[in-house]
PQR file of N, CA, C, O and H, with PARSE charges and radii, in Angstrom:
ATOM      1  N   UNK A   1      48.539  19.536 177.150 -0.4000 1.5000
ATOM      2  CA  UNK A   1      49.711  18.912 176.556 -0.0000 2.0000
ATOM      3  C   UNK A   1      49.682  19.080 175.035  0.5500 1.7000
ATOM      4  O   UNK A   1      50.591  19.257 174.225 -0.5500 1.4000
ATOM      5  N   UNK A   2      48.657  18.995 174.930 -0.4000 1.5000
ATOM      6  CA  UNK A   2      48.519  19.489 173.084 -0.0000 2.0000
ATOM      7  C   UNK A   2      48.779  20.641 172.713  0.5500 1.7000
ATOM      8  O   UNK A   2      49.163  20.791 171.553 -0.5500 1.4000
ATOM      9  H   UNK A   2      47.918  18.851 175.589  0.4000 1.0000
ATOM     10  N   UNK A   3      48.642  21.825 173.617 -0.4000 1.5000
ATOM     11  CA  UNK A   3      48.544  22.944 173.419 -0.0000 2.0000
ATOM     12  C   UNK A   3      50.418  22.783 173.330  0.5500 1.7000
ATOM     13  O   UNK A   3      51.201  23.402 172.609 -0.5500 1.4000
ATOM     14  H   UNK A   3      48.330  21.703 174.559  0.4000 1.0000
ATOM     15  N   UNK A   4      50.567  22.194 173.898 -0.4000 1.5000
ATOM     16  CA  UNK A   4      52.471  22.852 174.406 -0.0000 2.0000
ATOM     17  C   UNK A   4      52.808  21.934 172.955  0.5500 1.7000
ATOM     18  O   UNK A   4      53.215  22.738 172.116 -0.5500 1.4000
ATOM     19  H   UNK A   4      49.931  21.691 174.484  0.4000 1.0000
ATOM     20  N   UNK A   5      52.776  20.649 172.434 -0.4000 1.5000
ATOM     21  CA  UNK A   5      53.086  19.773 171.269 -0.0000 2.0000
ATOM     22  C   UNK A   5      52.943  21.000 170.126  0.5500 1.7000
ATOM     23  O   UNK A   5      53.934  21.588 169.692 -0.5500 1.4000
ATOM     24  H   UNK A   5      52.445  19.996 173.116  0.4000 1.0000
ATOM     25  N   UNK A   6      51.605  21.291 169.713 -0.4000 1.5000
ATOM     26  CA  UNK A   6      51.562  22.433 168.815 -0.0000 2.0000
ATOM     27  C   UNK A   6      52.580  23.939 168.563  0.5500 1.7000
ATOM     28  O   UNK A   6      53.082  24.517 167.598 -0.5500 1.4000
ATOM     29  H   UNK A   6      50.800  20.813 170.066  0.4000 1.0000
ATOM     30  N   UNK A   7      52.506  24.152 170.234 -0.4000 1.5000
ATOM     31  CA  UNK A   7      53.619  25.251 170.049 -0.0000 2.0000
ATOM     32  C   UNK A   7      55.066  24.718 169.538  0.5500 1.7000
ATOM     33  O   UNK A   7      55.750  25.049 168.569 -0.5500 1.4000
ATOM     34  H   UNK A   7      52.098  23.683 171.017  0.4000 1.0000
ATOM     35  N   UNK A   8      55.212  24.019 170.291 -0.4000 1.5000
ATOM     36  CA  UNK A   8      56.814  23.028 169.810 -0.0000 2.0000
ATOM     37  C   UNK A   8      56.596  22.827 168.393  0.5500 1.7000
ATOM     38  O   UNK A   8      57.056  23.861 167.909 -0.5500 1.4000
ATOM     39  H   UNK A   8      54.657  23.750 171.078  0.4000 1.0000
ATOM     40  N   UNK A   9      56.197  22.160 167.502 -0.4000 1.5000
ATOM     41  CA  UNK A   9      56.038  22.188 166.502 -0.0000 2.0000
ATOM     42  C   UNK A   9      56.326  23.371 165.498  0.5500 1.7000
ATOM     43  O   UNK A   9      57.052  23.605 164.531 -0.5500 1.4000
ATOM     44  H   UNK A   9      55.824  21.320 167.895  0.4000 1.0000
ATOM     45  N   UNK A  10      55.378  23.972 166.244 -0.4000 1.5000
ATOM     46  CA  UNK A  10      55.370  25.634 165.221 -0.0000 2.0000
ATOM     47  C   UNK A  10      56.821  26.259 165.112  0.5500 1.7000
ATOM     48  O   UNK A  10      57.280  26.759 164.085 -0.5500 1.4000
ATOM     49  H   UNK A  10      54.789  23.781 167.029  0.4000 1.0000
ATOM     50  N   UNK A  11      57.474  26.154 166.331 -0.4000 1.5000
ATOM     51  CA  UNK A  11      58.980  26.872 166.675 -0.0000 2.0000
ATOM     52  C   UNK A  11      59.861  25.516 165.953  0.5500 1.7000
ATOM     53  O   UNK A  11      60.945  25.832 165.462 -0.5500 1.4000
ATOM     54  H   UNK A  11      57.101  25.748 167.166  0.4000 1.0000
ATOM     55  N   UNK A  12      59.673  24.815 165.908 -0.4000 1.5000
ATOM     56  CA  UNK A  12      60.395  23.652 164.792 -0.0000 2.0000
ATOM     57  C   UNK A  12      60.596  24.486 163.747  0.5500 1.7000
ATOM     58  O   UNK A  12      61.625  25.024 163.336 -0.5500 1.4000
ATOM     59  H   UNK A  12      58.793  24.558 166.307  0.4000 1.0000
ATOM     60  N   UNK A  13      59.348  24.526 163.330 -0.4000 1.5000
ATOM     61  CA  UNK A  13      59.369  24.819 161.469 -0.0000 2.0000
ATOM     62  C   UNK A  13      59.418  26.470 161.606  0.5500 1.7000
ATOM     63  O   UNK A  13      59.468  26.975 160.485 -0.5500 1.4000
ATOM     64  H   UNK A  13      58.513  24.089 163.664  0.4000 1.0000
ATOM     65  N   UNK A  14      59.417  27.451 162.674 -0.4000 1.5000
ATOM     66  CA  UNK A  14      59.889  28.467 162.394 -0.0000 2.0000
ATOM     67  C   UNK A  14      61.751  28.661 162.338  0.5500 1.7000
ATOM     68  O   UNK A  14      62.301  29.555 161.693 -0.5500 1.4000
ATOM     69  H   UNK A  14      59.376  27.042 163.585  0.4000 1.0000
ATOM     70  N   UNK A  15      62.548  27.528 163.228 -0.4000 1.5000
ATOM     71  CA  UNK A  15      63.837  27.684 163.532 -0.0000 2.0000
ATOM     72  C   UNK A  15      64.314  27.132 162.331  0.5500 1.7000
ATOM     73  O   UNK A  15      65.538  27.138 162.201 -0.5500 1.4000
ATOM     74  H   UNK A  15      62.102  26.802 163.752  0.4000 1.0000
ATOM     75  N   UNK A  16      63.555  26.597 161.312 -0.4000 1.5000
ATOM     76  CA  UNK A  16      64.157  25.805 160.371 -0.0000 2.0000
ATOM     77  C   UNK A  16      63.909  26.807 158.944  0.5500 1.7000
ATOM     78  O   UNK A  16      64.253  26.345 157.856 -0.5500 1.4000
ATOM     79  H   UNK A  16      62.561  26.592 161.418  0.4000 1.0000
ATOM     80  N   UNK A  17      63.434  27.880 159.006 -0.4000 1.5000
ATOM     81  CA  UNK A  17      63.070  29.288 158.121 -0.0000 2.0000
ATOM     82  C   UNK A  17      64.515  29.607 158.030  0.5500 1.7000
ATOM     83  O   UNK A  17      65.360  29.507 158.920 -0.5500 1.4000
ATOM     84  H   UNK A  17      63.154  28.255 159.890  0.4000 1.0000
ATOM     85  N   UNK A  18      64.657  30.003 156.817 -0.4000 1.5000
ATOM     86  CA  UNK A  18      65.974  31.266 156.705 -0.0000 2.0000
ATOM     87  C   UNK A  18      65.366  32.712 157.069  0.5500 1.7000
ATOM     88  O   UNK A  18      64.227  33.161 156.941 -0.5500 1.4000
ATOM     89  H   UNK A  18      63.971  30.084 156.094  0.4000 1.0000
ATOM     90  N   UNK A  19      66.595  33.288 157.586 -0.4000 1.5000
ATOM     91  CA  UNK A  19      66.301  34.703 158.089 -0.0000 2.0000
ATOM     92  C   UNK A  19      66.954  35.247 157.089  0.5500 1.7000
ATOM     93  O   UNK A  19      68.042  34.831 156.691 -0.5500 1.4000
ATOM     94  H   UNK A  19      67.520  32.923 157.689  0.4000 1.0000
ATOM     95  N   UNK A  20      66.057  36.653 156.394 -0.4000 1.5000
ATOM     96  CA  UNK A  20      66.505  37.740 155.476 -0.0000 2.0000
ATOM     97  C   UNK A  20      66.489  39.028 156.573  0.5500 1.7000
ATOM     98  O   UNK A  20      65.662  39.376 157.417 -0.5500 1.4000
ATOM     99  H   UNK A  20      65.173  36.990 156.718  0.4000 1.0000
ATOM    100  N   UNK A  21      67.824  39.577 156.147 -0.4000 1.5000
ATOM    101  CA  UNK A  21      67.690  41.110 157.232 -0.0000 2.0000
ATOM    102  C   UNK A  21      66.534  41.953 156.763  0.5500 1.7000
ATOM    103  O   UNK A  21      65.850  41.971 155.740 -0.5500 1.4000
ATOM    104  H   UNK A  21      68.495  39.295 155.462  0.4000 1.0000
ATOM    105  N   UNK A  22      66.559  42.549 157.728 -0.4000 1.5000
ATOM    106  CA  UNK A  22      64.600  43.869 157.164 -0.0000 2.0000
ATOM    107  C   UNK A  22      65.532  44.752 156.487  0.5500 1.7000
ATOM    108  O   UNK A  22      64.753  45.392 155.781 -0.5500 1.4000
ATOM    109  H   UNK A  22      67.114  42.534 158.560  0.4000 1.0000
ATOM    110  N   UNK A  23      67.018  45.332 156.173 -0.4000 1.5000
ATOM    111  CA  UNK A  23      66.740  46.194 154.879 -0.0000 2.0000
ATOM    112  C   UNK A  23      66.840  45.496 153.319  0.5500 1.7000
ATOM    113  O   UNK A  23      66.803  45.833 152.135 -0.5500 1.4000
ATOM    114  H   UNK A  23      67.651  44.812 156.746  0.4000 1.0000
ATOM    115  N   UNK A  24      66.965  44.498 154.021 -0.4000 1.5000
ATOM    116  CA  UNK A  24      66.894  43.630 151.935 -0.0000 2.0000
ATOM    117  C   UNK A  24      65.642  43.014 152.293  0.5500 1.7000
ATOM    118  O   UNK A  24      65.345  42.381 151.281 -0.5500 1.4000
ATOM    119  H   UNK A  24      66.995  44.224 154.983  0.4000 1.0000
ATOM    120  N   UNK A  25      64.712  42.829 153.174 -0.4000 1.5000
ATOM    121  CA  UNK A  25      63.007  42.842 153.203 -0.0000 2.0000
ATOM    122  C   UNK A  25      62.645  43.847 152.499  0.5500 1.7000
ATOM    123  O   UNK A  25      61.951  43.813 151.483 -0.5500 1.4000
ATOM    124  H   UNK A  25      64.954  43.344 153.997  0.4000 1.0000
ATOM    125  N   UNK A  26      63.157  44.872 153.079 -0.4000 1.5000
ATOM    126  CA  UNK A  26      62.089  46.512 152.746 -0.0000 2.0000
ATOM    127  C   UNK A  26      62.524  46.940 151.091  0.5500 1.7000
ATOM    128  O   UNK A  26      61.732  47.493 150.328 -0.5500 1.4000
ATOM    129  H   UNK A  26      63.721  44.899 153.904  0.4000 1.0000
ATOM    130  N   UNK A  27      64.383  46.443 150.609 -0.4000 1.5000
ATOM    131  CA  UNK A  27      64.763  46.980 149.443 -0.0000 2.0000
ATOM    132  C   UNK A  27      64.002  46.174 148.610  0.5500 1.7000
ATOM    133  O   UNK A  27      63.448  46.715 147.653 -0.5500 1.4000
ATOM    134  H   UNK A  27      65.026  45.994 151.229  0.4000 1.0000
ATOM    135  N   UNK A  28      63.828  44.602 148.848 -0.4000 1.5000
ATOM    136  CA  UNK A  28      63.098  43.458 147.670 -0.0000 2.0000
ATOM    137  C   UNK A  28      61.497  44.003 147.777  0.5500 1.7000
ATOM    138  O   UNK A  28      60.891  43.890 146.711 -0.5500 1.4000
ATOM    139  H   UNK A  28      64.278  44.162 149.625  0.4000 1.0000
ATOM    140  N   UNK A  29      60.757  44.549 148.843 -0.4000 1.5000
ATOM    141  CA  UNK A  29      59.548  45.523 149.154 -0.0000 2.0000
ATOM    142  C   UNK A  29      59.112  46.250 147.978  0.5500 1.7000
ATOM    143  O   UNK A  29      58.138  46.305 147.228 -0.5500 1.4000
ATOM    144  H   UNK A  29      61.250  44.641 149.709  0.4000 1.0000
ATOM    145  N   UNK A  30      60.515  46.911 148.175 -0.4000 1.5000
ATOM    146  CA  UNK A  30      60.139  48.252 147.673 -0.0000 2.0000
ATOM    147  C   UNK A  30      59.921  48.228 145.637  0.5500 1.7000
ATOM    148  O   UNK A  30      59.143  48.916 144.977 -0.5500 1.4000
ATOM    149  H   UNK A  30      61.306  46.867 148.785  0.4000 1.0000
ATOM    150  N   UNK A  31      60.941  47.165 145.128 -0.4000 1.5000
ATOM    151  CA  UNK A  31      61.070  46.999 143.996 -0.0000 2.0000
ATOM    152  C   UNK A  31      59.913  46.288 143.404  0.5500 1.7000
ATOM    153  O   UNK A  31      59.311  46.462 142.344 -0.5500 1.4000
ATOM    154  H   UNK A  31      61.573  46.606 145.664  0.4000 1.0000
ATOM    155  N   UNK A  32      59.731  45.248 144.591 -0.4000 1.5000
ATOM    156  CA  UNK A  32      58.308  44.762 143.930 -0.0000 2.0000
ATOM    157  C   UNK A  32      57.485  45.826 143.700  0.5500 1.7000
ATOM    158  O   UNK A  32      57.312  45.998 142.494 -0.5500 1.4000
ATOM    159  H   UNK A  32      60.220  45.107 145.452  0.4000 1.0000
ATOM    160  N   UNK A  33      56.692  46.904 144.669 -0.4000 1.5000
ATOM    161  CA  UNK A  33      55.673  47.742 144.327 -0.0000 2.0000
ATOM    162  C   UNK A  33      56.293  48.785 143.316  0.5500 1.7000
ATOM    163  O   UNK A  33      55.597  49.409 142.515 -0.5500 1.4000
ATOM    164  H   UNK A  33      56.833  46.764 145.649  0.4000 1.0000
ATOM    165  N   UNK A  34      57.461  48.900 143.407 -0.4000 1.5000
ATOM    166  CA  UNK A  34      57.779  50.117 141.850 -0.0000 2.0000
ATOM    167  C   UNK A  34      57.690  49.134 140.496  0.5500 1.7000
ATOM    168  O   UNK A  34      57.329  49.523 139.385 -0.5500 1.4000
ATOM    169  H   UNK A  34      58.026  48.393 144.058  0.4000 1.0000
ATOM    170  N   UNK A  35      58.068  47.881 140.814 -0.4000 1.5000
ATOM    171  CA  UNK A  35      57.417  47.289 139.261 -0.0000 2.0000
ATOM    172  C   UNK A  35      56.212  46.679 139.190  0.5500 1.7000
ATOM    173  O   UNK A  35      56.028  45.926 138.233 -0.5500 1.4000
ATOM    174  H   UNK A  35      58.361  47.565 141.716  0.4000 1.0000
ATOM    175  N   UNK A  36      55.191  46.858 140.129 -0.4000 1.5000
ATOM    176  CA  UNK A  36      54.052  46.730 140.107 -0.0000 2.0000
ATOM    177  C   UNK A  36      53.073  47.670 140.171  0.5500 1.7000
ATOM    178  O   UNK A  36      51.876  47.578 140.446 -0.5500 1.4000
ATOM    179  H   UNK A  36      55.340  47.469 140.907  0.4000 1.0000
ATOM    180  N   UNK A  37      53.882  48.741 139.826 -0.4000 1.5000
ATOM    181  CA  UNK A  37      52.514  50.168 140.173 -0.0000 2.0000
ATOM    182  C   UNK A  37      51.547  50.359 139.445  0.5500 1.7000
ATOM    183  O   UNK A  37      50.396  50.621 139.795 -0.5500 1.4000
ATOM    184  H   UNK A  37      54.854  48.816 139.603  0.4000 1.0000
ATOM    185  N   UNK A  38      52.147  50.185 137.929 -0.4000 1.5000
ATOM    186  CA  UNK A  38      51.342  50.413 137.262 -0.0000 2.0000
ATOM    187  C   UNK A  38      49.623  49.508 136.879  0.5500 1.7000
ATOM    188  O   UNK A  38      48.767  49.801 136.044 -0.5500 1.4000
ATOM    189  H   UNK A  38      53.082  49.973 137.644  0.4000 1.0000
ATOM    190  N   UNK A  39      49.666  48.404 137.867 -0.4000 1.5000
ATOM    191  CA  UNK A  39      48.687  47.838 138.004 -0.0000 2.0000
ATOM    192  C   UNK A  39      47.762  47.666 138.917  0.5500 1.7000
ATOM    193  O   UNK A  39      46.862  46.826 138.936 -0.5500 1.4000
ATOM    194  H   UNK A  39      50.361  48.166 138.545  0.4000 1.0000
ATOM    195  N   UNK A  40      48.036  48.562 139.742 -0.4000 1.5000
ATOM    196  CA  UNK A  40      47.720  48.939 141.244 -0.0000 2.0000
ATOM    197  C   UNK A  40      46.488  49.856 141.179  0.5500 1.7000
ATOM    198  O   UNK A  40      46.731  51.058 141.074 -0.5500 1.4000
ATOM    199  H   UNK A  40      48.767  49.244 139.727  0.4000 1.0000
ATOM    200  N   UNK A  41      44.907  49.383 141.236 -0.4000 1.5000
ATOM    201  CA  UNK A  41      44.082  50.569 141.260 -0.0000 2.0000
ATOM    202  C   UNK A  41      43.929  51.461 142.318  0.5500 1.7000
ATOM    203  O   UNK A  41      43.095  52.366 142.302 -0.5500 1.4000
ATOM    204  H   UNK A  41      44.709  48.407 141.322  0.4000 1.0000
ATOM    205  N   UNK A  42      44.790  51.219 143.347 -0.4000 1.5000
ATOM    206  CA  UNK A  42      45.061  52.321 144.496 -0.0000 2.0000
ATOM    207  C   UNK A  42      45.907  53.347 144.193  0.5500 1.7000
ATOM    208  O   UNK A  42      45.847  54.395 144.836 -0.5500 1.4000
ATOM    209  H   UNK A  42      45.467  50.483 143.360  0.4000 1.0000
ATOM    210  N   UNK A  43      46.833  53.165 143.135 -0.4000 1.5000
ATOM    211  CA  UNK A  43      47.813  54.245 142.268 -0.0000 2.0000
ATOM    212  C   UNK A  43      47.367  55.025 141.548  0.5500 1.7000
ATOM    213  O   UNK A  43      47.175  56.236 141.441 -0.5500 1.4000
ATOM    214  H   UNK A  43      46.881  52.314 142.612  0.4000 1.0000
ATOM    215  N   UNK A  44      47.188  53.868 140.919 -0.4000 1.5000
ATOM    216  CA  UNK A  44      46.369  54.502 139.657 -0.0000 2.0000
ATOM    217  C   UNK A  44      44.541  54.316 139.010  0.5500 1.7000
ATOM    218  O   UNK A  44      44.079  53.325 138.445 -0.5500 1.4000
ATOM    219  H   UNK A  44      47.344  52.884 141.006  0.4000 1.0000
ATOM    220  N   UNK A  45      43.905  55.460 139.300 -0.4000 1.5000
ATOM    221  CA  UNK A  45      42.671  54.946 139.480 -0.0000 2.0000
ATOM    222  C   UNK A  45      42.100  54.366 138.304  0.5500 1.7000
ATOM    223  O   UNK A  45      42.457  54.954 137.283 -0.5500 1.4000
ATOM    224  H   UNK A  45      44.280  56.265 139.760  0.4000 1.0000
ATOM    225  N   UNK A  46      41.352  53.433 138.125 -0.4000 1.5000
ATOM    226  CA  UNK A  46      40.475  52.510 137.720 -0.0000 2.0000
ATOM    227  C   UNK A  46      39.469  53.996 136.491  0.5500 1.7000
ATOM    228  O   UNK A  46      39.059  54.987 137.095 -0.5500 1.4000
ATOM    229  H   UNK A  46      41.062  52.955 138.954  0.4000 1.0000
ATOM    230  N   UNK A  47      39.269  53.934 135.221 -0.4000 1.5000
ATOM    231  CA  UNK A  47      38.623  54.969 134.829 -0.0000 2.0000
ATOM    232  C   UNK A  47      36.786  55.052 135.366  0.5500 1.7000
ATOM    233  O   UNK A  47      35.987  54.181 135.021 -0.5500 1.4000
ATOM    234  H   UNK A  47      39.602  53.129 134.729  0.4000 1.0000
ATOM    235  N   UNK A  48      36.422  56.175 136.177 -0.4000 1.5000
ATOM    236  CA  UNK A  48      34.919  56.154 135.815 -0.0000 2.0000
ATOM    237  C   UNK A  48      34.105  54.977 134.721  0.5500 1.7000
ATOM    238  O   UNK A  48      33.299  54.107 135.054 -0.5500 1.4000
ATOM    239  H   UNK A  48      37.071  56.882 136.457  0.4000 1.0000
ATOM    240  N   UNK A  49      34.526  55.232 133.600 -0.4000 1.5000
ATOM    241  CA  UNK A  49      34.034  54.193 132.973 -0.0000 2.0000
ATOM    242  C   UNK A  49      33.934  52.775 132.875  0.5500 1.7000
ATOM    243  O   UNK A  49      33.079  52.063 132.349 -0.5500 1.4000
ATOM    244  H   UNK A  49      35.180  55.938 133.330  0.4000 1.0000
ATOM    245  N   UNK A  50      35.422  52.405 133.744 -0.4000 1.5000
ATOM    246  CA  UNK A  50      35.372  50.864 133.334 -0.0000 2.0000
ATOM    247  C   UNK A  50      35.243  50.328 134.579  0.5500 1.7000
ATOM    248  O   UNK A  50      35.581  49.153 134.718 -0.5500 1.4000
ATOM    249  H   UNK A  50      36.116  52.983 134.172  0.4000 1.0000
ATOM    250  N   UNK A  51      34.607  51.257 136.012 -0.4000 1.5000
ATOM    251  CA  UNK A  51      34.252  51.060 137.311 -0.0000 2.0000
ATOM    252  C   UNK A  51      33.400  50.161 137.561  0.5500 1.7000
ATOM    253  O   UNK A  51      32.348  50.738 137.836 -0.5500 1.4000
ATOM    254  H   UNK A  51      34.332  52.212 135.900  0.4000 1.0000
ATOM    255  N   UNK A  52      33.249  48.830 137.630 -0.4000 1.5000
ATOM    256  CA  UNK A  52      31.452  48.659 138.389 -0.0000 2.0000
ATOM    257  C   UNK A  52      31.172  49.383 139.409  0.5500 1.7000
ATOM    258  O   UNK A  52      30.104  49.989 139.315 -0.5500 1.4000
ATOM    259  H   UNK A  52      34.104  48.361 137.407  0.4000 1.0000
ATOM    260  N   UNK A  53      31.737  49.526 140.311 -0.4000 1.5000
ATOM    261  CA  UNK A  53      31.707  49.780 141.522 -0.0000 2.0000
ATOM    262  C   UNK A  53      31.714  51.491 141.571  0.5500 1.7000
ATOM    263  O   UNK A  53      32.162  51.984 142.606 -0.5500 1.4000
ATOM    264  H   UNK A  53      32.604  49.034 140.387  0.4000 1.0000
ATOM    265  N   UNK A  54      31.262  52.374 140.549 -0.4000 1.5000
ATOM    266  CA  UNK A  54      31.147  54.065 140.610 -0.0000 2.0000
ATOM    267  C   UNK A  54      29.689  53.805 141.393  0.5500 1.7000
ATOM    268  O   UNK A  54      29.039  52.771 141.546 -0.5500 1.4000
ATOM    269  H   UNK A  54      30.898  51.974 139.708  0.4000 1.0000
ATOM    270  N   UNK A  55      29.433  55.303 141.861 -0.4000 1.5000
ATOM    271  CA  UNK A  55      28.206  55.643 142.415 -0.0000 2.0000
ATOM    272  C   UNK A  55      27.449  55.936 141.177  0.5500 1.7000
ATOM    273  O   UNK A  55      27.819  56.694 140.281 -0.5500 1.4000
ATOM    274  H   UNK A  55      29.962  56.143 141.737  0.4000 1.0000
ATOM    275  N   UNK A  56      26.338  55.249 141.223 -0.4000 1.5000
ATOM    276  CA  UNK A  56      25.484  56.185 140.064 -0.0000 2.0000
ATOM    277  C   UNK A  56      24.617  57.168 140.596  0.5500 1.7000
ATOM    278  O   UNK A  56      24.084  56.935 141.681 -0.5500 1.4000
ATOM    279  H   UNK A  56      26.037  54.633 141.951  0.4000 1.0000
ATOM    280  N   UNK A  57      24.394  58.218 140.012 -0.4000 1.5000
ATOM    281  CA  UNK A  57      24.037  59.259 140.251 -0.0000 2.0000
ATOM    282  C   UNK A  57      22.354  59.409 139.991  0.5500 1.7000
ATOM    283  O   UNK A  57      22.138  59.765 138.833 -0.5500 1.4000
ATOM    284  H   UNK A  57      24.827  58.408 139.130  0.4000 1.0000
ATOM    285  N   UNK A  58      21.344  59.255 140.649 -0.4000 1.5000
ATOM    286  CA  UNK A  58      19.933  59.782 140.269 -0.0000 2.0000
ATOM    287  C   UNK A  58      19.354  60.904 140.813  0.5500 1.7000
ATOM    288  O   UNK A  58      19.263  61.000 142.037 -0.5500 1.4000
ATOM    289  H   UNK A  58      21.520  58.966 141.590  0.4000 1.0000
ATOM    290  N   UNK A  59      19.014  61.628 140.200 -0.4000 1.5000
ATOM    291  CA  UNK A  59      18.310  62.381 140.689 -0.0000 2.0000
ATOM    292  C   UNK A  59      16.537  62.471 141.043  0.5500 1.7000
ATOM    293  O   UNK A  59      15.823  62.018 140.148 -0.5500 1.4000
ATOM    294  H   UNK A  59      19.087  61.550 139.206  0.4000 1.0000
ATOM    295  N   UNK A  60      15.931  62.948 142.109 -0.4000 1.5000
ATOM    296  CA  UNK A  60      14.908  63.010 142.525 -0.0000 2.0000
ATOM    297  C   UNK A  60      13.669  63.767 142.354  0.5500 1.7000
ATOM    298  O   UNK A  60      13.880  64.905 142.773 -0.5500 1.4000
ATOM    299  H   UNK A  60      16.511  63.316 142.836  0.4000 1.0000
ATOM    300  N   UNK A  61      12.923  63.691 142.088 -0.4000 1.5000
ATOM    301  CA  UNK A  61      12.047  65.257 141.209 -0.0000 2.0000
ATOM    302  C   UNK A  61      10.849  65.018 142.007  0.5500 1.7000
ATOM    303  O   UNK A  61      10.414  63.868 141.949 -0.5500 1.4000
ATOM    304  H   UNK A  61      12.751  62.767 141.748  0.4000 1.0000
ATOM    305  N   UNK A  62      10.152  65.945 142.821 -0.4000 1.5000
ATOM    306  CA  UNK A  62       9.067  65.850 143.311 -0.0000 2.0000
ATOM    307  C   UNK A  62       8.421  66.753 142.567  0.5500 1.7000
ATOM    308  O   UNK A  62       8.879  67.867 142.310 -0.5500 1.4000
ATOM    309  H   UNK A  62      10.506  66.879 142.868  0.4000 1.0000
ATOM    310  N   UNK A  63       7.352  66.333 142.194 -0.4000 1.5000
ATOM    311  CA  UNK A  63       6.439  67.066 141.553 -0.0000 2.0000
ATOM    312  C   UNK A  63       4.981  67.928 142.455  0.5500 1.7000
ATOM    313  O   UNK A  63       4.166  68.593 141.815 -0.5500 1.4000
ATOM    314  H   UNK A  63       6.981  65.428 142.403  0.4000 1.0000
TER
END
């Protein structure tokens, strides 16, 4: 019975949501990430230098 109260609930406060159509989802989408690109280190990469996260490179020398 709790289980069914919870679901009821949930569909309450989902029927009480405004609905936006998916192409003014995807157009308000899309504007956010074109005015956010430029901060995006998946765009634009992060320099070698200011990486923590680069591989450092050692090399091994057996003598």
């Amino acid at each position: 019975i709790s289980q069914a109260r919870k679901a009821v609930e949930q569909l309450k406060m989902e029927a009480c949501m405004d609905r936006v159509k998916v192409s003014q989802a995807a157009a308000d989408l899309l504007a956010y990430c074109e005015a956010h690109m430029r901060e995006d280190p998946l765009i634009i990469p992060v320099p070698a230098s200011e990486n923590p996260f680069r591989e450092k490179k050692f090399f091994c020398t057996i003598l």
